[in-house]
C-alpha positions as CSV (number, residue, x, y, z in Angstrom):
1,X,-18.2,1.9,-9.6
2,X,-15.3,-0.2,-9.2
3,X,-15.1,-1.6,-6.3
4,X,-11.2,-2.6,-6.3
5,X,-9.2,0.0,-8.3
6,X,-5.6,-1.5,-9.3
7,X,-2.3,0.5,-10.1
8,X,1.5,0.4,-10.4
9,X,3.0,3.3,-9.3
10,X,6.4,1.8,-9.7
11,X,7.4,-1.2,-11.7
12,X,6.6,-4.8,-10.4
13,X,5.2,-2.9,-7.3
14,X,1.5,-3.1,-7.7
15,X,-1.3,-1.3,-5.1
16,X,-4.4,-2.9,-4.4
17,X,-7.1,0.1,-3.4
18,X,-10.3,-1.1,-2.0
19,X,-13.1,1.3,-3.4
20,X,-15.8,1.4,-1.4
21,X,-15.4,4.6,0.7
22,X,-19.2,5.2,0.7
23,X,-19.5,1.6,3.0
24,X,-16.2,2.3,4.9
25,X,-14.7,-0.1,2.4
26,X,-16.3,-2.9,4.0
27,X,-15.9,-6.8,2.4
28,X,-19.2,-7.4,-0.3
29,X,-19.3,-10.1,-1.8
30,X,-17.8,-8.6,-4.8
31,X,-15.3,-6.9,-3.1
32,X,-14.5,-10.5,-1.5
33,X,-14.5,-11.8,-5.7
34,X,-12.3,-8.8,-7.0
35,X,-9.7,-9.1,-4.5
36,X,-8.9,-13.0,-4.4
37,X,-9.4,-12.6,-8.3
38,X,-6.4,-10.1,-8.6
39,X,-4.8,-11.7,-5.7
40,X,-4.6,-14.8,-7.6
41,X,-3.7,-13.0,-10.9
42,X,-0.3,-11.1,-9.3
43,X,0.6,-14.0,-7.5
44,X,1.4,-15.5,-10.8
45,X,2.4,-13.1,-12.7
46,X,6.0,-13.2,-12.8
47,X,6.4,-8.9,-13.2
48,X,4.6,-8.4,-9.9
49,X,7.3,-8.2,-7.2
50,X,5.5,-6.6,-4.5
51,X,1.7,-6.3,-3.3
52,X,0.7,-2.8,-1.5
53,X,-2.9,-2.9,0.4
54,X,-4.7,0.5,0.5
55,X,-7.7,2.0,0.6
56,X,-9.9,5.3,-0.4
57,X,-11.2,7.8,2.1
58,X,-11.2,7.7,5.7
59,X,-11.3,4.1,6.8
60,X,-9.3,1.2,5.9
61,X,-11.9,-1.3,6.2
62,X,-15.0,-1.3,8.8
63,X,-15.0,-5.2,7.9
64,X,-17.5,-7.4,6.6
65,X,-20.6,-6.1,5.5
66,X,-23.1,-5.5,8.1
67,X,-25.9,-6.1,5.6
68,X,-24.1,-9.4,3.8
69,X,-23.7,-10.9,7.3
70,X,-27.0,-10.3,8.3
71,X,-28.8,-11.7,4.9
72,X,-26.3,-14.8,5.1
73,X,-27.3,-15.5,8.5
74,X,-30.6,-16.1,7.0
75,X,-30.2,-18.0,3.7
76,X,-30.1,-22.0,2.9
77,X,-27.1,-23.2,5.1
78,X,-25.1,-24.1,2.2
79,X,-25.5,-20.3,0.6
80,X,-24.4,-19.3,3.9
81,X,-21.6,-21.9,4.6
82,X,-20.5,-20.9,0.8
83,X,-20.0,-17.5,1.7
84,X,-17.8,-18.0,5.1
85,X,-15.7,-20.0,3.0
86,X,-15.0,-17.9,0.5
87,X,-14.3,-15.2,3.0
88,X,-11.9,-17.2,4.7
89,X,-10.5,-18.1,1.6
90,X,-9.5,-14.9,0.7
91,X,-7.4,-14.2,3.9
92,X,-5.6,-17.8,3.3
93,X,-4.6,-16.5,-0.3
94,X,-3.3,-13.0,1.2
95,X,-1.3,-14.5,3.4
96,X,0.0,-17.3,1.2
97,X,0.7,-15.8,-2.0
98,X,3.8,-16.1,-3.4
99,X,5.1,-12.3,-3.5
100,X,5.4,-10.2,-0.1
101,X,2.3,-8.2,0.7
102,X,2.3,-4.6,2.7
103,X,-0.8,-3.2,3.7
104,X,-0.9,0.5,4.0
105,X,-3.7,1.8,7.2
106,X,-4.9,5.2,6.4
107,X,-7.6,5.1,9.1
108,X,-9.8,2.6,10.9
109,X,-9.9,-1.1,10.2
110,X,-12.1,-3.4,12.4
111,X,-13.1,-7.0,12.4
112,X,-12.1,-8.9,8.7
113,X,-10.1,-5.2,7.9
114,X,-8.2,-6.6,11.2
115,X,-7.7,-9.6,9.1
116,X,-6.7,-8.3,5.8
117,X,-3.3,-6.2,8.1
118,X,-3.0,-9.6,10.0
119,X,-2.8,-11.1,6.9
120,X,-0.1,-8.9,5.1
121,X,3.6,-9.4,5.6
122,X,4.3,-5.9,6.5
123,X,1.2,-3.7,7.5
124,X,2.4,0.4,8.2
125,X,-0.3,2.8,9.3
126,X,-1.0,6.4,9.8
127,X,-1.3,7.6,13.1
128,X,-4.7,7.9,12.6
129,X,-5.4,4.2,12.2
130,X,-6.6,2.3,14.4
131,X,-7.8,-1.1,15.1
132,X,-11.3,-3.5,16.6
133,X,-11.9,-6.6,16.7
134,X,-15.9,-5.8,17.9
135,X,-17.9,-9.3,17.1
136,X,-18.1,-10.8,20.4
137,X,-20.6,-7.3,20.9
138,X,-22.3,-7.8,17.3
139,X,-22.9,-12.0,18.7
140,X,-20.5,-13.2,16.4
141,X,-17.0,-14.4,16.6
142,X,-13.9,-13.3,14.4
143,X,-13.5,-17.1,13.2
144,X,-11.7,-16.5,9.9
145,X,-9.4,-14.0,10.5
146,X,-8.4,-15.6,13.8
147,X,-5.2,-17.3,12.9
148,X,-3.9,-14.0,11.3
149,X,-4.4,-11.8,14.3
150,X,-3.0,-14.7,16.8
151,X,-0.1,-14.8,14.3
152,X,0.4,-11.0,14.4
153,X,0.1,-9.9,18.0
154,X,0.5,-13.3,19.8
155,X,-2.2,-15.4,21.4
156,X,-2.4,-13.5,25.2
157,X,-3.2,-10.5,23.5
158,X,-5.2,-12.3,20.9
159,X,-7.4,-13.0,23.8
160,X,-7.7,-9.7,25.4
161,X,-8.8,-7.6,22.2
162,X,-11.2,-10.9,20.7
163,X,-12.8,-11.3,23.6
164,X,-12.9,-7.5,24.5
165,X,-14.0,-5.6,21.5
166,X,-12.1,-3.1,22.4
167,X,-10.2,0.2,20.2
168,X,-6.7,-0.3,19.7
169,X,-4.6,2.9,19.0
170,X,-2.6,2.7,16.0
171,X,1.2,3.2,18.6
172,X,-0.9,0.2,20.8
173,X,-0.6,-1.8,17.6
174,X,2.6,-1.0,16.7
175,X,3.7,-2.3,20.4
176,X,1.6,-5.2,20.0
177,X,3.0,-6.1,16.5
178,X,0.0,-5.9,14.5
179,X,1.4,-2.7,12.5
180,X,5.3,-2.8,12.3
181,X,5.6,1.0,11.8
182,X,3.5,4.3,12.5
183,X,3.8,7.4,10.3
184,X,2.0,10.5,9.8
185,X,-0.3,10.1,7.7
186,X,0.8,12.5,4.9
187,X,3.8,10.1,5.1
188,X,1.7,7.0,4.3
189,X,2.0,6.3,0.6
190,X,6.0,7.2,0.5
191,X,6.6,4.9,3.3
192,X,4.6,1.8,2.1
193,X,6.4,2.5,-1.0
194,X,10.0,2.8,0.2
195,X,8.8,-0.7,2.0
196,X,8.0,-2.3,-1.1
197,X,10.9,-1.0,-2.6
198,X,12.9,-2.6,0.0
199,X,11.5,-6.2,-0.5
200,X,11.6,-5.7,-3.8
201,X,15.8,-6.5,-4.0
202,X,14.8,-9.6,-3.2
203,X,15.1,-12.2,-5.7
204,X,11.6,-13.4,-6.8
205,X,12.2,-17.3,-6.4
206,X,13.8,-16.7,-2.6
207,X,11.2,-14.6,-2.0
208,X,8.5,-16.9,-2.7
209,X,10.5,-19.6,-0.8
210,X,10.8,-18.0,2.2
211,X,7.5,-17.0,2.2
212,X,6.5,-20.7,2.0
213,X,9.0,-21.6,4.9
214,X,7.8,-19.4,6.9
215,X,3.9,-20.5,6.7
216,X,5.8,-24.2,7.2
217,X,8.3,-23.7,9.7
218,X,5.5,-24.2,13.0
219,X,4.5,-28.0,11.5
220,X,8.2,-28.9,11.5
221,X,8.9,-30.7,14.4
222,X,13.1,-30.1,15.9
223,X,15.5,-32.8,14.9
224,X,16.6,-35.0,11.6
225,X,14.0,-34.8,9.9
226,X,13.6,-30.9,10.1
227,X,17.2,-30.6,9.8
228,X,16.8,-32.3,6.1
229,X,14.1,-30.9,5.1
230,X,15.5,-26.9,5.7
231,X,19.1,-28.2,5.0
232,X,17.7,-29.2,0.8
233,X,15.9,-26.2,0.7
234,X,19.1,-24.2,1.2
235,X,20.6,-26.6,-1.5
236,X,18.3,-26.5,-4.0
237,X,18.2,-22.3,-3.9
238,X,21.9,-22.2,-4.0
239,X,21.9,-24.4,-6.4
240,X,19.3,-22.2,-9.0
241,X,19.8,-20.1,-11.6
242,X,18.6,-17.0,-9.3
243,X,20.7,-17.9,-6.6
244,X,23.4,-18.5,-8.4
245,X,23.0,-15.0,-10.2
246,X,22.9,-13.0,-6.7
247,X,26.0,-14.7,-5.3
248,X,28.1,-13.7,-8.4
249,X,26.6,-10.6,-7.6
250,X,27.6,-9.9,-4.3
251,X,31.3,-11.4,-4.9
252,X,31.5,-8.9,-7.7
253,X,30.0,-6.3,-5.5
254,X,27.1,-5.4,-8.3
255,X,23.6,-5.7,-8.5
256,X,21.5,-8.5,-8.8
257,X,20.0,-9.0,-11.8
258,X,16.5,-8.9,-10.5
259,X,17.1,-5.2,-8.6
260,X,14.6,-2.2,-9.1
């Protein structure tokens, strides 16, 4: 079976499915592989505008496998270190690829399926989502996914639910900014869509750029030299073919050339 099914139900707007339903969709090591693969793949691919996450069957994603994490807790360090990595690797790619990601919560998601919503830049779920963070109870900690869910609900309730291990409600998320949105769940799929639709009138290059100013912005510290560095940004967009291509745009009152 394939464990990651791919499809592109409109153009440049591609969904991601994780196809493990039988495991809850939790993170193999393949799945771990087939996911930063095509990750990788759509972040260069110039027709991709717009990355949906989604899952089949009930749950989202119960996290990482119970029996990886228990056979990597037992092999040569370096098999073990190896593996970590390339977990944590794959949350670092989500989040810093160069086209806008949305992840689409059908049903539960706990530990590294925390991670992979943190991780997005726009995560909707179904009123039947919902949300744990449980490794503090399993003797673990949630290490890699850490700076996504501080990022995404903010660090005092970062604290509560990682040291807690305790069920978040998907309109308890929503307040605490891990899902922006809550929908019924019939909804789901029309809504994640009409979000990627949105982002999609973005123009690719600005996109991409202010995806990378974002992840920046926290390292650069107030005064000249931030005030440079943002200010040559701005001129260098402006400046480009795509910018220069959406400003006629607007002033004509038209379309960009990059629209859906």
């Amino acid at each position: 079976m394939n464990v990651l099914m791919e499809s592109e139900p409109l153009p440049g707007i591609v969904q991601l499915v994780l196809n493990r339903p039988q495991a809850r969709n939790a993170l193999d090591s393949t799945l771990v592989a087939a996911l930063r693969e095509r990750l990788g793949f759509h972040s260069a691919r110039d027709a991709t505008r717009v990355i949906v996450l989604r899952a089949a069957g009930a749950a989202f994603c119960s996290g990482v496998d119970l029996r990886t994490m228990a056979d990597k807790g037992l092999s040569e360090w370096s098999e073990n270190e190896a593996d970590a990595l390339a977990l944590a690797r794959l949350f670092a790619e989500l989040r810093e690829m160069a086209k806008p990601t949305i992840a689409a919560v059908q049903g539960p998601a706990f530990g590294a399926g925390v991670g992979l919503v943190a991780a997005c830049d726009v995560a909707v779920g179904s009123e039947e989502a919902k949300f744990c963070l449980p490794e503090v109870r399993l003797g673990i900690i949630p290490a890699v996914v850490s700076p996504y869910v501080m990022e995404a609900m903010g660090g005092r309730q970062a604290r509560r639910y990682m040291l807690s291990g305790e069920m978040i409600s998907s309109e308890r998320a929503r307040e605490i900014g891990l899902l922006h949105e809550v929908v019924p769940t019939p909804a789901l799929g029309g809504e994640a869509l009409r979000f990627a639709t949105d982002l999609a009138q973005g123009g690719p290059t600005a996109l991409g750029a202010c995806k990378a100013l974002l992840t920046e912005l926290g390292a650069l510290s107030p005064g000249l030299d931030r005030d440079m560095v943002l200010s040559q940004r701005l001129a260098r967009l402006r400046a480009s073919d795509e910018g220069q291509a959406g400003l006629a745009a607007m002033l004509a009152r038209r379309a960009p050339p990059w629209a859906p």
